[in-house]
C-alpha positions as CSV (number, residue, x, y, z in Angstrom):
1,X,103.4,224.8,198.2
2,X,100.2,226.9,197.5
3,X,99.3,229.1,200.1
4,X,96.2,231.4,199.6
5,X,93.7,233.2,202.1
6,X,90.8,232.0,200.2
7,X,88.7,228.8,200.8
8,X,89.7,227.1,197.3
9,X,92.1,227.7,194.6
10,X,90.9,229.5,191.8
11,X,91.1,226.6,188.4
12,X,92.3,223.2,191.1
13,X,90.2,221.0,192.7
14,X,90.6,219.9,196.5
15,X,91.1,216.1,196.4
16,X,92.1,215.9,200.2
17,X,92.0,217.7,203.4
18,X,94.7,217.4,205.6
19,X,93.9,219.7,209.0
20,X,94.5,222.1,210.7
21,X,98.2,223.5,210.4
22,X,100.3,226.1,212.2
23,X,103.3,228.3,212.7
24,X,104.2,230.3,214.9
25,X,106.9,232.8,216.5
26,X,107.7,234.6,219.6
27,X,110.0,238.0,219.5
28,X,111.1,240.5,221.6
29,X,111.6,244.3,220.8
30,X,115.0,245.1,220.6
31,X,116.8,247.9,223.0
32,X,117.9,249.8,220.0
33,X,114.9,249.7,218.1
34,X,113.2,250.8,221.2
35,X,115.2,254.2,221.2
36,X,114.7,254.4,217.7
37,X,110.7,254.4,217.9
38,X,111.0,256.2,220.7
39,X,112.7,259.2,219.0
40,X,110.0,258.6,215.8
41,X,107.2,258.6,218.3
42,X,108.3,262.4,218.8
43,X,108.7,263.1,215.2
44,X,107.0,260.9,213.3
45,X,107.3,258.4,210.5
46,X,107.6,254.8,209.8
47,X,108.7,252.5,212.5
48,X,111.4,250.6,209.9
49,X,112.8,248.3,212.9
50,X,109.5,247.0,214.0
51,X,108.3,246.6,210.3
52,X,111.1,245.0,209.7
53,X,111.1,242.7,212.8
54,X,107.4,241.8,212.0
55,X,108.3,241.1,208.0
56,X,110.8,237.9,209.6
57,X,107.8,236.8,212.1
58,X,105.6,236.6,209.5
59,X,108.5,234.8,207.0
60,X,109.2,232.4,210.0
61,X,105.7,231.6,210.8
62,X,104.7,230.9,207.3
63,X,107.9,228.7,207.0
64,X,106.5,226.3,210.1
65,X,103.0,226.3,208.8
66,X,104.6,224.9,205.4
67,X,106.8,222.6,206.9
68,X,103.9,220.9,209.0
69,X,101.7,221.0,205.7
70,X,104.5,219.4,203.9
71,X,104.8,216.9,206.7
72,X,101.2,215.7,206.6
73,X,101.9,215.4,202.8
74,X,100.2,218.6,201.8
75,X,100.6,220.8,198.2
76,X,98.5,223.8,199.6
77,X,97.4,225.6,202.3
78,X,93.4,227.4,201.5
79,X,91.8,230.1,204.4
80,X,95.4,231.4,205.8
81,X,94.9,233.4,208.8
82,X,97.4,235.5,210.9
83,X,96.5,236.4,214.5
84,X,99.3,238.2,217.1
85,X,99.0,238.5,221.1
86,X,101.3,239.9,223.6
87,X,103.1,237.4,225.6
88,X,104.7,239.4,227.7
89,X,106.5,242.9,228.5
90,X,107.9,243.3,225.2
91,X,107.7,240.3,223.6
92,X,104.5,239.5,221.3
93,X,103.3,236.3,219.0
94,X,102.7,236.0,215.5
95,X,100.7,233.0,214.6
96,X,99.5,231.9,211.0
97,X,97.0,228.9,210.4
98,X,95.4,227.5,207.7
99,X,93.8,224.1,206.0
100,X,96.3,221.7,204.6
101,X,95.0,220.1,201.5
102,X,96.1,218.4,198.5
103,X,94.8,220.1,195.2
104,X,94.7,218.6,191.9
């Protein structure tokens, strides 16, 4: 599955359009990584749990964008665009969309 963030794919040709398709996923922050950012708040530096909690969000909203794609009998997904929003206290969304087509 081709996945890109541009309108078309660079040398194939877009023989079918599909939709819309989407993935998303909801996660909360996690007690220890709360302390943890806490303490980096204080002295700086990279946030590694939250990067790394927002690395499988991404992976597991790309993965149910695919999977729809694939479902609607798709070989690409052109104009890929991620959006997040808090949900609640704690707890945010990641959502990817995109065009399903079928490229030559």
């Amino acid at each position: 599955m081709l996945i890109t963030n541009i309108e078309m794919i660079p040398g194939r040709k877009i023989v079918r359009h599909h939709g819309l398709v989407s993935g998303s996923t909801v996660r909360a922050k996690h007690v220890g990584r709360d302390i943890m950012a806490g303490l980096k708040n204080i002295f700086g530096g990279e946030l590694k749990g939250y990067t790394e909690l927002l690395s499988e969000s991404r992976k597991e909203a790309l993965n149910r964008m695919r999977e729809q794609a694939k479902q609607m009998g798709a070989n690409a997904i052109v104009n890929v665009r991620f959006s997040t929003s808090s949900v609640a206290a704690g707890a945010a969304e990641l959502y990817v969309y995109g065009t399903a087509v079928t490229v030559q």
